[in-house]
C-alpha positions as CSV (number, residue, x, y, z in Angstrom):
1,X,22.5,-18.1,9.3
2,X,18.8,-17.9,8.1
3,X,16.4,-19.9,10.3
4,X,14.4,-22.6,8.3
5,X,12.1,-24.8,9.5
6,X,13.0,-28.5,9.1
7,X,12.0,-31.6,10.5
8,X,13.8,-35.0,12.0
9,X,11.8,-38.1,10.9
10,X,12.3,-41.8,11.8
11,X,10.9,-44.6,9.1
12,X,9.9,-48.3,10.3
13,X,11.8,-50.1,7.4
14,X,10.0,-53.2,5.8
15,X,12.8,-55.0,8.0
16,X,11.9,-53.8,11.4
17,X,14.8,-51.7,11.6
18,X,14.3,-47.6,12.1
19,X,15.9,-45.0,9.8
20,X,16.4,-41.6,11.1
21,X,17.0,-38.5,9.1
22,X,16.6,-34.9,8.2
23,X,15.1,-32.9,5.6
24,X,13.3,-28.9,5.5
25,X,10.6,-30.5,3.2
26,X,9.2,-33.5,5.1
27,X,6.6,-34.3,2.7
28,X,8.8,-34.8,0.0
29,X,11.6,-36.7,1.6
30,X,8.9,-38.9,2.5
31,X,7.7,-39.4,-1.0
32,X,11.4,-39.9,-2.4
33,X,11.6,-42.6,0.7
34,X,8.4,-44.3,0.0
35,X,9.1,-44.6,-3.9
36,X,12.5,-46.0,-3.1
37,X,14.2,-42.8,-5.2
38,X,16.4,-42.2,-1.8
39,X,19.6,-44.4,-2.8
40,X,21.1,-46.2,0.1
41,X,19.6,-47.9,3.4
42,X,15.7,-47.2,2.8
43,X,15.8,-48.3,-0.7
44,X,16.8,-51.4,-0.3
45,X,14.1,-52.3,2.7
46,X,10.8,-51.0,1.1
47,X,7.8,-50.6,2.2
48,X,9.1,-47.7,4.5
49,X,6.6,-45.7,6.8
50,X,7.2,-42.6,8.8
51,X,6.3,-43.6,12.4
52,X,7.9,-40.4,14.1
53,X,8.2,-37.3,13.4
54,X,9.5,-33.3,14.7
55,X,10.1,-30.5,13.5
56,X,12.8,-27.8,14.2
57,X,13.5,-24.3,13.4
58,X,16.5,-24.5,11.5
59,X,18.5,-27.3,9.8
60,X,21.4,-27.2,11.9
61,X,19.1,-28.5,14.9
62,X,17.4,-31.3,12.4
63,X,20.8,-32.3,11.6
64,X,22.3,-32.3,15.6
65,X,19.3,-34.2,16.3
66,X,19.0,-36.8,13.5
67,X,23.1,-37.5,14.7
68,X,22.1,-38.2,18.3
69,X,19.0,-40.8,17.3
70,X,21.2,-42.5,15.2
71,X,23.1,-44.0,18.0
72,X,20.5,-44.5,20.3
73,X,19.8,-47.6,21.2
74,X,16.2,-49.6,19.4
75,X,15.0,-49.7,23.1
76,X,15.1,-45.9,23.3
77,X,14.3,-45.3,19.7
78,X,11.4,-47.1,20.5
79,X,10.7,-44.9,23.8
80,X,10.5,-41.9,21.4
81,X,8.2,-42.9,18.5
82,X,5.8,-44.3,21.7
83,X,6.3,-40.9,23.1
84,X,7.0,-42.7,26.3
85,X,9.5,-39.3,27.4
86,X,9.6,-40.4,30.7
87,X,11.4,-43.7,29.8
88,X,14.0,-41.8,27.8
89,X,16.4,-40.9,30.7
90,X,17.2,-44.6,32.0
91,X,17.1,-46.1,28.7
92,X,20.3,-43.2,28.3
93,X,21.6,-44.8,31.8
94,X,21.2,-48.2,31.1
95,X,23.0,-47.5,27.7
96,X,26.0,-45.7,29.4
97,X,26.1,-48.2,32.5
98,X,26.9,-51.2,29.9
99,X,28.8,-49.7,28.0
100,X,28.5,-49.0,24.1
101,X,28.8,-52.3,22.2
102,X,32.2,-53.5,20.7
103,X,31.9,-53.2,16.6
């Protein structure tokens, strides 16, 4: 598999709720986000904006990444955008210690 760089992103949706995702061309992912031409959750809570992102060296890690932030919790997402690294540990104990929350 050929290594290409790629980055995970998380957006602040005009809702206050995060998006996470994936792409190996951050800038224009972004643009498609912030003109609403990404059909689906973003588009229909515009004005989006990119408050974290990382990049990887392939697209399978983007992608095994962007699955795990997904379902963290907004208390931990929150950890990460701040950078706040230290935090990120309990917030993952707390999370397993009550339990994932019945759907």
């Amino acid at each position: 598999m050929r290594l290409q760089p790629s980055w995970g992103y998380i957006l602040l949706c005009a809702d206050g709720s995060y998006y996470a995702g994936c792409t190996t061309d951050l800038g224009q992912r972004l643009g498609q986000h912030y003109a609403g031409s990404v059909a689906g959750y973003t588009a229909t809570r515009l004005p989006v904006e990119c408050v974290y992102s990382v990049e990887f060296q392939s697209l399978f890690d983007a992608i095994a990444w962007e699955r795990r932030v997904k379902r963290w919790s907004r208390a931990k997402k929150e950890a990460l955008i701040a950078r706040d690294y230290d935090r990120l540990p309990d917030l993952a104990r707390s999370y397993q210690h009550h339990g994932r929350p019945k759907r």
